[in-house]
FILOGU-921097 format. One record per atom (N, C-alpha, C): x, y, z; residue in three letters. Coordinates in pm, whole numbers, plus 32768, in hexadecimal, padded with zeros to 4 digits. Example, Ala and Ser with C-alpha at 12.3 -4.5 7.8 and 13.67 -1.06 7.14 Angstrom:
% residues 2
85277DC7830CALA/84CE7E3E830CALA/85287EB6830CALA/85057F1F82C4SER/85577F9682CASER/850A80038313SER/
This chain:
% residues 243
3849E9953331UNK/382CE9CF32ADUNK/386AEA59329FUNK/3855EA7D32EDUNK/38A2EB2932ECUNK/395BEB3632F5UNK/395FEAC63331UNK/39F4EAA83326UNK/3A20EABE3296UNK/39BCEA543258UNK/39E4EA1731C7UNK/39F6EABC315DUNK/3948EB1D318BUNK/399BEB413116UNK/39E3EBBB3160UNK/3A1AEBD931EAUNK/3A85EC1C31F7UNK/3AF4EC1231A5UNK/3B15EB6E31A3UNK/3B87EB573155UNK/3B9CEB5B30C5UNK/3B1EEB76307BUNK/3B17EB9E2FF3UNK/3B1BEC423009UNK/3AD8EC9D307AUNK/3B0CED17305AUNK/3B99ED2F3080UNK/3BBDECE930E4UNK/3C55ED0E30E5UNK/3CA6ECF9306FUNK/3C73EC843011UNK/3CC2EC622FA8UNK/3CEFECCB2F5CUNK/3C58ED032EF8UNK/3C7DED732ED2UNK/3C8BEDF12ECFUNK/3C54EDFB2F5FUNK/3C7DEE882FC0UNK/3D0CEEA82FC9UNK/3D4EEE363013UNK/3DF8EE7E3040UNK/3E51EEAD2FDDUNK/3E49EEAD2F65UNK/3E5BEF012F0CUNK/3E47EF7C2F18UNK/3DE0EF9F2EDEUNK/3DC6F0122ED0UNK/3DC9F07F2F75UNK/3DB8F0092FDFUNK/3DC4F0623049UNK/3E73F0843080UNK/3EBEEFF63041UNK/3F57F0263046UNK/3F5DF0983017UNK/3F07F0D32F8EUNK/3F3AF1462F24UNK/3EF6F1C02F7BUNK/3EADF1AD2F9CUNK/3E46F21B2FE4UNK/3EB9F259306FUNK/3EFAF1FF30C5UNK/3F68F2243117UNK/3FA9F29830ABUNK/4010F260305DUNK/4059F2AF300CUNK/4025F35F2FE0UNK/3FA1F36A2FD3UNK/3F77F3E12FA1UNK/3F37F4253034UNK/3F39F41630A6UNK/3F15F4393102UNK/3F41F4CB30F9UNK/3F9AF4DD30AEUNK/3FCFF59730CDUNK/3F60F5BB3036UNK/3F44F5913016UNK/3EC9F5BA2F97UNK/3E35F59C2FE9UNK/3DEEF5CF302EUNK/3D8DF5B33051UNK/3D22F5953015UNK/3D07F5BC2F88UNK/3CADF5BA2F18UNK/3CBBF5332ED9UNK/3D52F50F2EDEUNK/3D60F48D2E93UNK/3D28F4022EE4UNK/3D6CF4452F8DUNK/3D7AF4012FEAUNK/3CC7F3B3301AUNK/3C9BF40B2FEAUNK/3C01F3F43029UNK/3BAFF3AF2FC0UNK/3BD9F3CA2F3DUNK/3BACF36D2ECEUNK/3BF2F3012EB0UNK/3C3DF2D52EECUNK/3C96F2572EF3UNK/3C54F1F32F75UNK/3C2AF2522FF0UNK/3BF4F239303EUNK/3B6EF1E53031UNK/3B3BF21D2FD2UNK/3AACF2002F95UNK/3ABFF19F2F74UNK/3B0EF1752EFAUNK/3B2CF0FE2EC9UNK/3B12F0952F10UNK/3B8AF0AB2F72UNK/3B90F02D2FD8UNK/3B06F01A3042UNK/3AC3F086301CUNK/3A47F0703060UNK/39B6F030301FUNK/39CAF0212F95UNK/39A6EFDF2F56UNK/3984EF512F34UNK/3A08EF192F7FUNK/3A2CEE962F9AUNK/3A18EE49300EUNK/39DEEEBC3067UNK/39BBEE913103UNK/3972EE2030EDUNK/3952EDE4315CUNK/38C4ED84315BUNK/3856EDA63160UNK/381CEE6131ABUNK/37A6EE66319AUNK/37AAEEA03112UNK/37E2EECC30B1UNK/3818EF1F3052UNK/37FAEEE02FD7UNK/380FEE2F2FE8UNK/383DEE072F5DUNK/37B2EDAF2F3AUNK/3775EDAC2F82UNK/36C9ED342F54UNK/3676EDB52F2FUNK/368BEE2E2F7FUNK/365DEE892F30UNK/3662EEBD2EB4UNK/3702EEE32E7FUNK/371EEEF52E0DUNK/3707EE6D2D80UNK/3710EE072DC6UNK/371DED892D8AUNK/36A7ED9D2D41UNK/361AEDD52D9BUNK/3585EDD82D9BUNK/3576EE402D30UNK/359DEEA32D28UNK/3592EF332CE4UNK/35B2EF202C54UNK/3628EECF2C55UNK/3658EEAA2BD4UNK/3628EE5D2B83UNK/35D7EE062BD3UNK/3595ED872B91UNK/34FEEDE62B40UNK/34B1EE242BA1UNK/3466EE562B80UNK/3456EED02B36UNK/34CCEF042B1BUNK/350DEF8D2A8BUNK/352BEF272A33UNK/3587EED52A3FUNK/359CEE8A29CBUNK/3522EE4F298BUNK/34E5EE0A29C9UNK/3450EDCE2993UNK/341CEE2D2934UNK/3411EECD298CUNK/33ABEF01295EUNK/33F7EF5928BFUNK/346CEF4F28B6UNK/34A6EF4C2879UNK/34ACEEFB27E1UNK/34C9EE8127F1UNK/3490EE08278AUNK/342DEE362793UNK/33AAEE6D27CEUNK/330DEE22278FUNK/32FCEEB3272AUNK/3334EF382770UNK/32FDEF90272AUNK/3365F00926FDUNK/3388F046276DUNK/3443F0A0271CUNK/3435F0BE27BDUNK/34B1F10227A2UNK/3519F1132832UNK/34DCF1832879UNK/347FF15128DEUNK/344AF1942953UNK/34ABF21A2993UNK/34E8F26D296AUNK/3540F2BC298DUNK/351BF32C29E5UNK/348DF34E29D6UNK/3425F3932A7CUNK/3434F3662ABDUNK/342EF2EC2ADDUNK/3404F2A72B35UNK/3475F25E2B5DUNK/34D6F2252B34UNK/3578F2362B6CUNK/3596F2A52B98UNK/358AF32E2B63UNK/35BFF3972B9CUNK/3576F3B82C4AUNK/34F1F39E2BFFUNK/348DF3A02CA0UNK/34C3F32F2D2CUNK/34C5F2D42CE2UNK/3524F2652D64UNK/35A9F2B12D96UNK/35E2F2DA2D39UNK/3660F2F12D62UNK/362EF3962DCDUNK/35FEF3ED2D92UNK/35DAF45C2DB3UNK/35C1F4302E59UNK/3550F3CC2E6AUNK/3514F3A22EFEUNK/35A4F37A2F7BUNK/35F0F33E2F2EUNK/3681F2FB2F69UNK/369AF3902FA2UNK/36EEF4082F4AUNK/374AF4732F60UNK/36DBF4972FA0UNK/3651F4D12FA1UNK/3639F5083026UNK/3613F4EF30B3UNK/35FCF450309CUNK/3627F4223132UNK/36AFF4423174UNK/371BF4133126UNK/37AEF4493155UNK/37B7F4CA313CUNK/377FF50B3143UNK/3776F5A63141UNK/3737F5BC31C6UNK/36B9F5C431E6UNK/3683F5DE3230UNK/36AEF57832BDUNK/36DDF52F32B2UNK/3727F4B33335UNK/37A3F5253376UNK/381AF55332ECUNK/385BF5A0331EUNK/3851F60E3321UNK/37D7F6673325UNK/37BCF6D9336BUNK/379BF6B133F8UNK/3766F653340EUNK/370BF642347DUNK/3795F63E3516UNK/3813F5CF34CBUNK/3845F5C33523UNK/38A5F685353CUNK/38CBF6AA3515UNK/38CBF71134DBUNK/38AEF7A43555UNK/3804F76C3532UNK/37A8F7B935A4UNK/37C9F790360FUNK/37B2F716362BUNK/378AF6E23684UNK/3807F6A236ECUNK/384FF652367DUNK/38C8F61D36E5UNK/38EEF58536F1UNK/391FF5183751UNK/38DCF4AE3769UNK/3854F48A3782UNK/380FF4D637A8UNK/37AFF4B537C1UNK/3728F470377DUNK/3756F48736BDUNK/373BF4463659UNK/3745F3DA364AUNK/37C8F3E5365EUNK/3804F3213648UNK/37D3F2C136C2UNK/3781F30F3723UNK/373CF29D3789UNK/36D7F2703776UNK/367FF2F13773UNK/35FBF2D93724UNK/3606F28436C8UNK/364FF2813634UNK/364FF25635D8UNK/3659F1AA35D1UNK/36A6F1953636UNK/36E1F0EA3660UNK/364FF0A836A1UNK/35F0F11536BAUNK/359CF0E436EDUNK/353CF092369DUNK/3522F0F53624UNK/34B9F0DE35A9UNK/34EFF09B354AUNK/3558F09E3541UNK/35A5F04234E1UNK/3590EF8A34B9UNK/357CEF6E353DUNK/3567EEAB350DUNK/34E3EEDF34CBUNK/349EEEED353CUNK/33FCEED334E6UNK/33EEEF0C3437UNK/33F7EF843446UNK/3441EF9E33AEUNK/3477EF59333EUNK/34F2EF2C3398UNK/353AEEC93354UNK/34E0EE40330DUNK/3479EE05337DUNK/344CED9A336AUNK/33D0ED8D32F3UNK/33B7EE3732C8UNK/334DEE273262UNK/337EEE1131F7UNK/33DDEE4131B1UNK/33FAEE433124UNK/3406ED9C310AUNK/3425ED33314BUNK/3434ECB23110UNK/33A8EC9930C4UNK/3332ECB33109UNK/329AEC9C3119UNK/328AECF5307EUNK/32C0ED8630B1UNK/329DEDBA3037UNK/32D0EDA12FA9UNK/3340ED4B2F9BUNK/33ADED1C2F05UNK/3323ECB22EF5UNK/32F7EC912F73UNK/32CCEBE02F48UNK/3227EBFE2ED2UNK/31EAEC822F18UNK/319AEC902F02UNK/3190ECF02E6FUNK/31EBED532E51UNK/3223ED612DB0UNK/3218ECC42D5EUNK/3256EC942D95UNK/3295EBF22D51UNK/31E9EBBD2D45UNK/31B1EBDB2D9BUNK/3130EB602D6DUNK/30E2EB922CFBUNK/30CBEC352D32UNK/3084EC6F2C73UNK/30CCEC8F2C02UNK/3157EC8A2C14UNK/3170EC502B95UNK/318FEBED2B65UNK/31B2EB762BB3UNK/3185EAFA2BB3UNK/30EAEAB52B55UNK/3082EACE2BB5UNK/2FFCEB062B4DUNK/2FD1EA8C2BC8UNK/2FF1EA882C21UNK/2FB7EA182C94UNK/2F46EA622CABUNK/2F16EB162CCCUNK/2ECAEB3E2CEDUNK/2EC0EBBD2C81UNK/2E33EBD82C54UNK/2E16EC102BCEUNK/2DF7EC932C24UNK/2E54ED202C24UNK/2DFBED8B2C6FUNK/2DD3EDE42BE8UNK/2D47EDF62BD8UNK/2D1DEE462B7DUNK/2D45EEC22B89UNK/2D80EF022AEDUNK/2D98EFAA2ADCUNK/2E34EF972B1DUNK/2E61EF432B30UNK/2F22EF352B61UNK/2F54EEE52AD8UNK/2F28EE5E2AD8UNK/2F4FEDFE2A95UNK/2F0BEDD82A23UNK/2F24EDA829A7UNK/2F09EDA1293FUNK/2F3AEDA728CDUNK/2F17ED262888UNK/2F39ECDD2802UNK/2FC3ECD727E8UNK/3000EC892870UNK/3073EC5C285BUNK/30F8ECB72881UNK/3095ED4E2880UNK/3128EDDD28E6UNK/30C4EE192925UNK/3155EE6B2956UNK/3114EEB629B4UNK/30B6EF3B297AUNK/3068EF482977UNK/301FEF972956UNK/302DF019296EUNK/2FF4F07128FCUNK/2FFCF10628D8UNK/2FE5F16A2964UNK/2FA0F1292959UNK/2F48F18229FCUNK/2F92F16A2A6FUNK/2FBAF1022A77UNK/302FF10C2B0FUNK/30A7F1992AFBUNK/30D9F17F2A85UNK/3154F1BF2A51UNK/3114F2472A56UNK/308EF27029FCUNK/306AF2EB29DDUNK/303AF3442A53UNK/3005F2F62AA2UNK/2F8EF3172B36UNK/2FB3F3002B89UNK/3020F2E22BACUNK/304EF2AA2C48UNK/30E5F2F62C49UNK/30FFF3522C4CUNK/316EF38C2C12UNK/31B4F3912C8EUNK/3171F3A22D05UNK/31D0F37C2DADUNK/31FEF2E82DA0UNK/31AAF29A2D77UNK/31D4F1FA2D86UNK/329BF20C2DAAUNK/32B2F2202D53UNK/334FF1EF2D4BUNK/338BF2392D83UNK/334BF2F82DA2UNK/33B1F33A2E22UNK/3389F2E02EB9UNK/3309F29B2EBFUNK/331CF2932F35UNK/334EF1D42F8DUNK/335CF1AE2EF9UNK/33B3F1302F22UNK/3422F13A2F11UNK/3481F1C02EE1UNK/34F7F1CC2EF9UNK/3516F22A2FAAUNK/3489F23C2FC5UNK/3497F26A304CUNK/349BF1E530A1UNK/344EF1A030B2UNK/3446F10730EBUNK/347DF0C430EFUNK/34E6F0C03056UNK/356DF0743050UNK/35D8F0A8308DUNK/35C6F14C3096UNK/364AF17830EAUNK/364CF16F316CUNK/35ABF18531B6UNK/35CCF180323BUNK/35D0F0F2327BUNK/35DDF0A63230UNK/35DBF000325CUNK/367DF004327AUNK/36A3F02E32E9UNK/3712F04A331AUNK/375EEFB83349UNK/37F0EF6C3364UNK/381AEF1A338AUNK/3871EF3633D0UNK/38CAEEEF341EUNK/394FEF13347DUNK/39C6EF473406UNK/39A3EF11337DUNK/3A58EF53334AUNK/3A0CEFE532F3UNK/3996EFDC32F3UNK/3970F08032AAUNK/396EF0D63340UNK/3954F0AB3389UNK/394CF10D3407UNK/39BBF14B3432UNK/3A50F0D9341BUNK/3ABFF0E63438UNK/3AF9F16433CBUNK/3AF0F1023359UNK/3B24F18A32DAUNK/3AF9F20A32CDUNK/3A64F2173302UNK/3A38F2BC32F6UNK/3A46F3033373UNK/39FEF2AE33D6UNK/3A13F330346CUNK/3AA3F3293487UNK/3AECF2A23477UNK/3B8FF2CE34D4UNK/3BFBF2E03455UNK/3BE6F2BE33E3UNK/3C35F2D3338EUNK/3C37F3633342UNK/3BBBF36932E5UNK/3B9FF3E2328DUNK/3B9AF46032ECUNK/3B2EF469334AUNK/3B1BF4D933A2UNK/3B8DF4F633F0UNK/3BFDF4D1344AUNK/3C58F5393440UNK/3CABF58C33E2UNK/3C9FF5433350UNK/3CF3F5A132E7UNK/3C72F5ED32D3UNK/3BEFF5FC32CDUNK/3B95F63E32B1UNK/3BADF6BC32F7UNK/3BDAF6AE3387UNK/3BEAF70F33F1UNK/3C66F75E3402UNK/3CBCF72833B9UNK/3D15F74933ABUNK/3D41F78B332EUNK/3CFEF78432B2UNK/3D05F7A4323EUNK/3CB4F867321EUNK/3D0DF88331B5UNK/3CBCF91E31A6UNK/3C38F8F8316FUNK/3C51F88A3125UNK/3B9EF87130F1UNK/3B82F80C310DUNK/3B8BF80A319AUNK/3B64F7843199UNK/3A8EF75631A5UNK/3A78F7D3317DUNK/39E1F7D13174UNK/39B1F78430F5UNK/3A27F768308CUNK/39E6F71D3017UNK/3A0CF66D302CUNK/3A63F6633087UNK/3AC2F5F5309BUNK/3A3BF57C3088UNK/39C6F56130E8UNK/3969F51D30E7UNK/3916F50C3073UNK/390AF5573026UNK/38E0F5672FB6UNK/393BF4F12F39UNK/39AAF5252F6CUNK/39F9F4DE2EF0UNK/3A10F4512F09UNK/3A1EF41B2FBBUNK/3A03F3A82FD4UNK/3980F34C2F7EUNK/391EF3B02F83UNK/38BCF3632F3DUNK/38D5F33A2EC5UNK/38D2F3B42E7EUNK/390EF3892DEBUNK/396BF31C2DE2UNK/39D1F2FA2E3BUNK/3A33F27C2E34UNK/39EFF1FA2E4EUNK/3996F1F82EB2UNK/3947F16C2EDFUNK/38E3F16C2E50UNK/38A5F1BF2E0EUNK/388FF1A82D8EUNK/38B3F18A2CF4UNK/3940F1922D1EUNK/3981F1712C82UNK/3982F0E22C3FUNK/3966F08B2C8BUNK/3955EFFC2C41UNK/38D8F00C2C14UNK/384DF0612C26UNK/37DBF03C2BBDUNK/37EEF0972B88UNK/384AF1092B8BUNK/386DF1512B1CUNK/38A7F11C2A96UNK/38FFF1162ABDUNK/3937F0B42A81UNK/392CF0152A34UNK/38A6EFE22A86UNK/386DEF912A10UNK/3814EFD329ABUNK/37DDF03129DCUNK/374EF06E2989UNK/37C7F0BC28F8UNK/3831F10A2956UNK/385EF11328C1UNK/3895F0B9284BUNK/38C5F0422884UNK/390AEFCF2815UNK/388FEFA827E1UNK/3814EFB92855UNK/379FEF982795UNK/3768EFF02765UNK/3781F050278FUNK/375BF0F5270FUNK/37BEF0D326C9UNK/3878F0E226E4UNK/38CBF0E62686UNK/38B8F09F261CUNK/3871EFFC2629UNK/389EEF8025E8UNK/37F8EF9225ABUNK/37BCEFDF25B1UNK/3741F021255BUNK/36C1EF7E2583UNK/36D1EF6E25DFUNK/3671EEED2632UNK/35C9EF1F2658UNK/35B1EF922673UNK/3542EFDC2699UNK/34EDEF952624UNK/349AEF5A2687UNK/3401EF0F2638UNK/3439EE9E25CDUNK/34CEEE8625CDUNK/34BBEE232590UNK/34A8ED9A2563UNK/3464ED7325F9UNK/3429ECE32618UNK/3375ECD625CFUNK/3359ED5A25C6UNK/32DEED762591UNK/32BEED6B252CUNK/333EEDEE24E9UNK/3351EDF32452UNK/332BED2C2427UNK/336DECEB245CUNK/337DEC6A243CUNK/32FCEBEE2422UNK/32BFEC1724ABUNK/327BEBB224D9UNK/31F7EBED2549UNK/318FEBFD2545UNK/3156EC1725BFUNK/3158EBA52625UNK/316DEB3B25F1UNK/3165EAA32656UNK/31D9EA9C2681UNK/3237EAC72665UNK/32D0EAAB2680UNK/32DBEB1F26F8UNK/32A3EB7E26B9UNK/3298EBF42736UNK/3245EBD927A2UNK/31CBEB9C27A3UNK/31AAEB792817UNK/320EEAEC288BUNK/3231EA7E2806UNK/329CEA29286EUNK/331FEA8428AEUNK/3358EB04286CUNK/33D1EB242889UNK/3372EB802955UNK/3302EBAC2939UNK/32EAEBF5299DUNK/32ABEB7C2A32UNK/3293EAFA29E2UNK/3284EACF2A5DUNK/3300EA722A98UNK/3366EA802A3FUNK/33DAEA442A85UNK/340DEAB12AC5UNK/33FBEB4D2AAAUNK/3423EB932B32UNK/33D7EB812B87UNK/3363EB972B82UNK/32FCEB962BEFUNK/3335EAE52C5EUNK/332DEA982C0DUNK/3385EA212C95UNK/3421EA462C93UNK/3443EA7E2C46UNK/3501EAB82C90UNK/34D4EB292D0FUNK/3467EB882D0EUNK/3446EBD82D85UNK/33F9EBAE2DFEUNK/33AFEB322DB5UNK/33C6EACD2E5EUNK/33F0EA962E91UNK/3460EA5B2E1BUNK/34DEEA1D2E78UNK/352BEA422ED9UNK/3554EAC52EB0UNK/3570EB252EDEUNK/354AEB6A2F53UNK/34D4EB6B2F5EUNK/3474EB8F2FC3UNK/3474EB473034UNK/3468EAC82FFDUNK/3468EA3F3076UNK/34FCEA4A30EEUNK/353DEA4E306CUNK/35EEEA75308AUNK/35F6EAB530F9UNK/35D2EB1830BFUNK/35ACEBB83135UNK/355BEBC831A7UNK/34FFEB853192UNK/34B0EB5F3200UNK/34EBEB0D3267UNK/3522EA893232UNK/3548EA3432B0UNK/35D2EA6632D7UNK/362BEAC632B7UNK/3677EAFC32C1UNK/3662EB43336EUNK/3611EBB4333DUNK/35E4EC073399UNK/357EEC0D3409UNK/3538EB6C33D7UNK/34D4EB503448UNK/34CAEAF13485UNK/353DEA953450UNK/355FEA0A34A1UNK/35EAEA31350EUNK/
């Protein structure tokens, strides 16, 4: 399974990572190109796949969650912030530790897509989360870490080609660069531009709440066909990483 979707990130990875070679004397470009292709990884892409499903949703049911995209994304850049200080401080001695905690890590987020996917699914009713068909006010209004800290969970769910691209790829131009103190930072921002980038084509295309505007019943079917696209997904991910 991990084979399989290696070969979908290589698909549309070697692109952008051919282009990412090319700007290597641009380190700024080089590291957000970097991102990209890190985006597409395998631990990279059931995550984002997940993020998107669940902005977009929340998107159709009510308008474009844009805190709370910014907060996901926010959680991403300071993990790769704080990863490359650490090595930084510290040395190799990061990247050992790190290989250590990494599967197990790795092995939650399938569990966790599956378990997004079931309440909004509506398989399991959690009161004060879920309700009348979206996601409710109070998750969005009151839970305002929610989404920095599953963009932390999603980032450190580390794999062999994100491990490769940031400790042996990005971090010597980091070390080598006059700034290279923002370099990690901007990586993030790059592994985030595909839910950027969807959340904006439905602000642009003026989509915010408008499954609602429409229909409240239509809005509840559109949220439980994500909710089973985030356990599909999940399952995906799971037997991926634990079979």
């Amino acid at each position: 399974m991990y084979q399989w979707f290696n070969q979908i990130s290589s698909f549309f990875s070697e692109p952008f990572f051919n282009l990412a070679n090319q700007w290597e004397s641009i380190p700024i470009i080089f590291a957000l190109l970097l991102g990209i292709v890190g985006s597409a990884a395998p631990c990279q892409m059931t995550g984002n796949i997940g993020a998107i499903t669940l902005y977009g949703n929340s998107s159709l049911q009510k308008d474009i969650p844009w805190k709370h995209v910014f907060s996901f994304v926010a959680g991403k850049i300071v993990v790769f912030s704080l990863l490359g200080l650490a090595v930084w401080a510290v040395g190799n001695e990061i990247e050992k530790s790190f290989t250590q905690v990494i599967p197990w890590m790795r092995k939650l987020i399938g569990p966790f897509i599956i378990l997004m996917g079931i309440y909004l699914a509506g398989i399991i009713k959690l009161s004060g989360m879920l309700r009348l068909g979206t996601i409710s006010e109070k998750y969005f209004e009151n839970y305002k870490w929610g989404s920095f800290l599953m963009g932390v969970s999603f980032t450190l769910a580390f794999c062999p080609t994100m491990f490769v691209l940031f400790f042996m790829t990005l971090m010597p131009v980091v070390f080598s660069s006059g700034y290279g103190a923002v370099l990690p930072a901007v990586f993030g921002i790059g592994t985030s531009l595909p839910l950027l980038l969807i959340v904006f084509l439905f602000w642009y295309l003026g989509l915010g709440g408008s499954v609602v505007r429409r229909s409240r019943k239509i809005g509840g079917i559109v949220q439980k066909v994500a909710g089973w696209v985030l356990i599909i997904i999940g399952v995906l991910d799971t037997l991926t990483y634990w079979i």
